[in-house]
N, CA and C atoms as an extended XYZ file, in Angstrom:
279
Properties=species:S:1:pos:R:3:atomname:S:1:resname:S:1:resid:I:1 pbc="F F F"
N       181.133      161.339       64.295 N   UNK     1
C       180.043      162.259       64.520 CA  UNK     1
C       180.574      163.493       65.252 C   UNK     1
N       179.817      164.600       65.090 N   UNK     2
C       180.424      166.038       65.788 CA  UNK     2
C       180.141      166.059       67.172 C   UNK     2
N       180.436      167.176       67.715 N   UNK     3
C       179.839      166.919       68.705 CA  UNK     3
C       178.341      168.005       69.029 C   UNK     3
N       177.616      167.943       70.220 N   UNK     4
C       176.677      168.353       69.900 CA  UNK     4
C       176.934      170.078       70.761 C   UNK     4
N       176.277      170.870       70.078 N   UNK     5
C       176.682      172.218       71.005 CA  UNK     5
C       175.765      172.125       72.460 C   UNK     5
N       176.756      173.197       72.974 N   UNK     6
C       176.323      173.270       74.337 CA  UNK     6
C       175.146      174.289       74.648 C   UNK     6
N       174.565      173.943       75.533 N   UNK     7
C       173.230      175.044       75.484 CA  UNK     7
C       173.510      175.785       76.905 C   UNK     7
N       172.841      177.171       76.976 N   UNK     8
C       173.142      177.474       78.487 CA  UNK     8
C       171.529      178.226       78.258 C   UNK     8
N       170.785      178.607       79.459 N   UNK     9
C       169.931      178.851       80.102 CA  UNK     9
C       170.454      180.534       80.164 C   UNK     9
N       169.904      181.792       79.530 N   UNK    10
C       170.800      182.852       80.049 CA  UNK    10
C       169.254      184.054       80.218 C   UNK    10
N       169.317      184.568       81.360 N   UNK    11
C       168.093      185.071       81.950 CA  UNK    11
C       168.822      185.922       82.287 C   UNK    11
N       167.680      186.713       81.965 N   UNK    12
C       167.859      188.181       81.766 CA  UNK    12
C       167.873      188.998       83.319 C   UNK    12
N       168.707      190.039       83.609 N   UNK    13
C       168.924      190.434       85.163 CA  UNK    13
C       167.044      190.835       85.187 C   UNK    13
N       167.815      190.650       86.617 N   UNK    14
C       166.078      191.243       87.282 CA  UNK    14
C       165.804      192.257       87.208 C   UNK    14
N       164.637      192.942       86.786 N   UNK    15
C       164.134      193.888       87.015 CA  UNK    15
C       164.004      194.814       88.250 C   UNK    15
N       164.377      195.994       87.802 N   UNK    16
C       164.677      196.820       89.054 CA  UNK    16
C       162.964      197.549       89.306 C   UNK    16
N       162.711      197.891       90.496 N   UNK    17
C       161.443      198.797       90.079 CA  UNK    17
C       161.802      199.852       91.031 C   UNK    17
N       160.476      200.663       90.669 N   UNK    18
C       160.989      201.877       91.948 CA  UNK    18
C       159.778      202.626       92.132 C   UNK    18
N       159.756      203.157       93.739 N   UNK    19
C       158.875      203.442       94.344 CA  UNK    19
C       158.964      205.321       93.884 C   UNK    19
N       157.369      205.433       93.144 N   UNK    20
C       157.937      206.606       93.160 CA  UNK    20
C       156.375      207.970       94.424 C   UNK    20
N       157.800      208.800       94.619 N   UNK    21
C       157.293      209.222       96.045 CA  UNK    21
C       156.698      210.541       95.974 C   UNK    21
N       157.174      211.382       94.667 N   UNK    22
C       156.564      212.943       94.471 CA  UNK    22
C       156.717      213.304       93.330 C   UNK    22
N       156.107      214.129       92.795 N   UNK    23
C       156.318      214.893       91.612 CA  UNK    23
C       156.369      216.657       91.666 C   UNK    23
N       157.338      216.968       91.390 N   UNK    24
C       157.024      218.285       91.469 CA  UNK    24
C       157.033      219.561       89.961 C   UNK    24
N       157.159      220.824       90.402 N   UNK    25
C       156.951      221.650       89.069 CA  UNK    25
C       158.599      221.825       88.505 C   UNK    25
N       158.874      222.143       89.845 N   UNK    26
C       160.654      222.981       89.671 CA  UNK    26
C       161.552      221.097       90.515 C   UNK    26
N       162.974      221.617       89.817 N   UNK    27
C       164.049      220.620       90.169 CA  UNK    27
C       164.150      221.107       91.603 C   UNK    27
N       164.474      222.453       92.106 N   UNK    28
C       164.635      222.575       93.387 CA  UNK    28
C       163.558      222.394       94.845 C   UNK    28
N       162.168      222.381       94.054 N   UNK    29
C       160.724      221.729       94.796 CA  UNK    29
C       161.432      220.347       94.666 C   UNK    29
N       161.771      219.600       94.009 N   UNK    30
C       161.769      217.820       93.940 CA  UNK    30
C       163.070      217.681       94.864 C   UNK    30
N       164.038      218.446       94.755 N   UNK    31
C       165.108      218.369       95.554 CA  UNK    31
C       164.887      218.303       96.943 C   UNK    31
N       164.566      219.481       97.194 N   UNK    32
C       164.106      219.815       98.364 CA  UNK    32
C       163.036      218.729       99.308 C   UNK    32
N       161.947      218.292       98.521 N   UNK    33
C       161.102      216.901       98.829 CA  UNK    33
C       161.786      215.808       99.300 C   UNK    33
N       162.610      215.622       98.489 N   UNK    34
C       163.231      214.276       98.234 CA  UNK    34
C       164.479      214.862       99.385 C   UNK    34
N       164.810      215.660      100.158 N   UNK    35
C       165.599      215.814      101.459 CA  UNK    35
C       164.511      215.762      102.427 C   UNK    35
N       163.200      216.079      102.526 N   UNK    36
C       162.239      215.629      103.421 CA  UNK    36
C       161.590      213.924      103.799 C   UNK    36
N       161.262      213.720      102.269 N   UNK    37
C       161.198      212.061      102.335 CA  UNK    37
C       162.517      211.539      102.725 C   UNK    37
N       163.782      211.699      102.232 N   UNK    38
C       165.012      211.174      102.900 CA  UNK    38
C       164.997      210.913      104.880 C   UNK    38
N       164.704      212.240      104.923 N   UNK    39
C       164.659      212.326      106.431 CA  UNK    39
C       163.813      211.953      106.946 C   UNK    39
N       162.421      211.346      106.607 N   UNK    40
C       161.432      210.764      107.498 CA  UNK    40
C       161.181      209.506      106.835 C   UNK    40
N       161.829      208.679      105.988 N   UNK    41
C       161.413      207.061      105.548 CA  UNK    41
C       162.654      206.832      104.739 C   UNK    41
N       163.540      207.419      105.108 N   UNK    42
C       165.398      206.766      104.356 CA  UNK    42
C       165.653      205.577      104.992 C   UNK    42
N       165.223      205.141      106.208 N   UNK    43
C       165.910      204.359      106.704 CA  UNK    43
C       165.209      202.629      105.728 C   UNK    43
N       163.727      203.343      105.233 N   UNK    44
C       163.511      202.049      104.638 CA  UNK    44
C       163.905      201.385      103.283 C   UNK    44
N       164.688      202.380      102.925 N   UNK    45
C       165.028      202.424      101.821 CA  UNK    45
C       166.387      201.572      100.870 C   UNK    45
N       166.754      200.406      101.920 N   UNK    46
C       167.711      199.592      101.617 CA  UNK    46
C       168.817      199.959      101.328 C   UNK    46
N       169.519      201.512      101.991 N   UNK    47
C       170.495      202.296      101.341 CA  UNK    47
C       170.791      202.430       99.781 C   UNK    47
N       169.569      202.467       99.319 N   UNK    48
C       169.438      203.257       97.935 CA  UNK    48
C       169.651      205.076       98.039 C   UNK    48
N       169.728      205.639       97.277 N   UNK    49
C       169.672      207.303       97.282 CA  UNK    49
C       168.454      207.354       96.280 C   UNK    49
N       168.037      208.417       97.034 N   UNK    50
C       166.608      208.811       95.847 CA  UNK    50
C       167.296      209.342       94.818 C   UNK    50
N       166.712      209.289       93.800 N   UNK    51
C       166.481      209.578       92.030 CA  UNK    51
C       165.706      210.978       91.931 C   UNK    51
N       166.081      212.116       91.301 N   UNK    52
C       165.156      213.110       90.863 CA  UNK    52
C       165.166      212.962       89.345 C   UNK    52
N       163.897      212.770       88.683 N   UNK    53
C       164.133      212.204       87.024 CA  UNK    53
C       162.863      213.324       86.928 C   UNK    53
N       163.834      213.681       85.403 N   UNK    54
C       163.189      214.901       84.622 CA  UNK    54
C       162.135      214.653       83.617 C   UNK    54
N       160.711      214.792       84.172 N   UNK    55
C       159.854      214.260       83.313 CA  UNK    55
C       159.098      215.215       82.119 C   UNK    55
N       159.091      215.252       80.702 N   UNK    56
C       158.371      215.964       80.054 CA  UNK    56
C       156.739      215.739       79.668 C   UNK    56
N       156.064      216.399       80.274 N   UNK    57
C       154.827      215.567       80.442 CA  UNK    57
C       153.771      216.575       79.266 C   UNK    57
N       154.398      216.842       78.061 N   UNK    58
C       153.906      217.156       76.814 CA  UNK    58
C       153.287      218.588       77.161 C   UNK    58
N       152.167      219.132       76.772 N   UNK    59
C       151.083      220.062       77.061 CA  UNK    59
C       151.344      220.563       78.584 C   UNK    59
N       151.302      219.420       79.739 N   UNK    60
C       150.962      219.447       80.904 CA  UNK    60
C       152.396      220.024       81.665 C   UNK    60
N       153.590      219.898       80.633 N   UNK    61
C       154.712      220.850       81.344 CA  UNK    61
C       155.408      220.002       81.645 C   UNK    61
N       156.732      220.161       82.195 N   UNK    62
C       158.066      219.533       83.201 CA  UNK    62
C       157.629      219.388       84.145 C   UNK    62
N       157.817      217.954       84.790 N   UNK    63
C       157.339      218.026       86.183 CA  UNK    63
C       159.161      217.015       86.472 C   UNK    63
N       159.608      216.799       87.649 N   UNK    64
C       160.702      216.203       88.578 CA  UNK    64
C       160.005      215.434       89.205 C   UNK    64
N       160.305      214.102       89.157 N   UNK    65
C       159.837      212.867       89.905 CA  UNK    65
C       160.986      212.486       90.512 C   UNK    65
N       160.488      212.256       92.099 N   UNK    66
C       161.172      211.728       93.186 CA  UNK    66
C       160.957      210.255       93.192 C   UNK    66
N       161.903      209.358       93.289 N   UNK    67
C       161.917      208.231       93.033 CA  UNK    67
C       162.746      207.280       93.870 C   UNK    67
N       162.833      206.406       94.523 N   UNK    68
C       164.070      205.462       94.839 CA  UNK    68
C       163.962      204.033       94.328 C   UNK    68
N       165.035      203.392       93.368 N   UNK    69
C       165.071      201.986       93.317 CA  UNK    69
C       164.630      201.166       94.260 C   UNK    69
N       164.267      199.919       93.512 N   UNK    70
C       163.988      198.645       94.827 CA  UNK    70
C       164.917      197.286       93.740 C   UNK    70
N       164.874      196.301       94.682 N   UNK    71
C       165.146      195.502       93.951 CA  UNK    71
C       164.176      194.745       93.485 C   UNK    71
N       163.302      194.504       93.557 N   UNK    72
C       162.198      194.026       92.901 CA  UNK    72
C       160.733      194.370       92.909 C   UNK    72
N       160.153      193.938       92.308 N   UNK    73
C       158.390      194.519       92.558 CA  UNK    73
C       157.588      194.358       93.826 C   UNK    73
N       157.968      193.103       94.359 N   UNK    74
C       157.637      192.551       95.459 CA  UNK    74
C       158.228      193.730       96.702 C   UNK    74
N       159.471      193.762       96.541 N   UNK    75
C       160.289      195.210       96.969 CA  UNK    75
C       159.949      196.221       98.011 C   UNK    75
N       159.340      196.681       96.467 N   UNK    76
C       159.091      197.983       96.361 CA  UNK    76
C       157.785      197.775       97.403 C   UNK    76
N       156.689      197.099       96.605 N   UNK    77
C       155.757      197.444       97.285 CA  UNK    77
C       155.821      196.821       98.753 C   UNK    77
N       156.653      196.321       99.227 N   UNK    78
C       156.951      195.967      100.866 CA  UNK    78
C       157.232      197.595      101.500 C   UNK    78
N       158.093      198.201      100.723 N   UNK    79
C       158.084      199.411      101.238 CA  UNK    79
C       157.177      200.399      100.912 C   UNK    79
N       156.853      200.665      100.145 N   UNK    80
C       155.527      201.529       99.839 CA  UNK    80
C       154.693      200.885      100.551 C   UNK    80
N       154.320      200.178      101.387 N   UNK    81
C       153.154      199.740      102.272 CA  UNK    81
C       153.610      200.409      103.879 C   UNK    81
N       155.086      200.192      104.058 N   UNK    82
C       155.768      201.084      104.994 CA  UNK    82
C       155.062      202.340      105.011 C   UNK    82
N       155.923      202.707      103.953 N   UNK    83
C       155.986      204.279      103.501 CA  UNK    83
C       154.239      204.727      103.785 C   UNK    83
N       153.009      203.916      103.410 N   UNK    84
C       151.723      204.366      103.779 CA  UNK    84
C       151.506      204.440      105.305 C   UNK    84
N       151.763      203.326      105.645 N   UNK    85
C       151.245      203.134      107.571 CA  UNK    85
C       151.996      204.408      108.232 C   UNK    85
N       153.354      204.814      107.499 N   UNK    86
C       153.736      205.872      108.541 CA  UNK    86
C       153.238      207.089      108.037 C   UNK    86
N       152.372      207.435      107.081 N   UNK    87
C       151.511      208.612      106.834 CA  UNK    87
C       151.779      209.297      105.513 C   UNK    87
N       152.800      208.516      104.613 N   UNK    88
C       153.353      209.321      103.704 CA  UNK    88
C       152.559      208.521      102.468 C   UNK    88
N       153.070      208.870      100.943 N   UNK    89
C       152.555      208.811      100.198 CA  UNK    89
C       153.221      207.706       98.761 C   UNK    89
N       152.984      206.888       98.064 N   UNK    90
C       153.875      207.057       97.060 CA  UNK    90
C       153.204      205.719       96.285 C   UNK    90
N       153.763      205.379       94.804 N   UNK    91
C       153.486      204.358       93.647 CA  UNK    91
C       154.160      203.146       93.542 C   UNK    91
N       153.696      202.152       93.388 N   UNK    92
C       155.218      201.315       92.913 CA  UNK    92
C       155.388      201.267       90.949 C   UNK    92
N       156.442      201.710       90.892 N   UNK    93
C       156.201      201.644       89.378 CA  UNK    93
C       157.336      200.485       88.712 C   UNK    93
């Protein structure tokens, strides 16, 4: 008789999510933001670097979304609950 194949269990990496913190019109408005949020809630940020991602939002124009990774959903929104109590703003997406 053969033998029988081997099976493995293979799961897929975790999902990253990310808290996102501003949107702006211009790259240098989102830049500029995203050195303000740096400086008043970086520290919660698990030494991630914020993300500026170039959004085309059809009709409604280019907008720059300020963003930082989390490692998970649960994560994120641990810090985005931060990020509210100390007065600031942001999504978990």
């Amino acid at each position: 008789m053969g033998t029988k194949p081997r099976l493995s269990l293979t799961l897929p990496p975790p999902q990253n999510a990310f808290i996102h913190l501003a949107s702006q019109r211009t790259e240098e408005d989102a830049l500029a933001t995203a050195n303000q949020i740096a400086a008043r809630f970086g520290p919660l940020f698990d030494g991630e670097s914020l993300e500026v991602q170039k959004a085309d939002m059809g009709s409604r124009g280019m907008y720059y979304r300020v963003r930082v990774p989390a490692a998970s959903h649960e994560r994120a929104a641990e810090i985005c609950g931060e990020i509210k109590a100390g007065g600031g703003d942001c999504e978990v997406m």
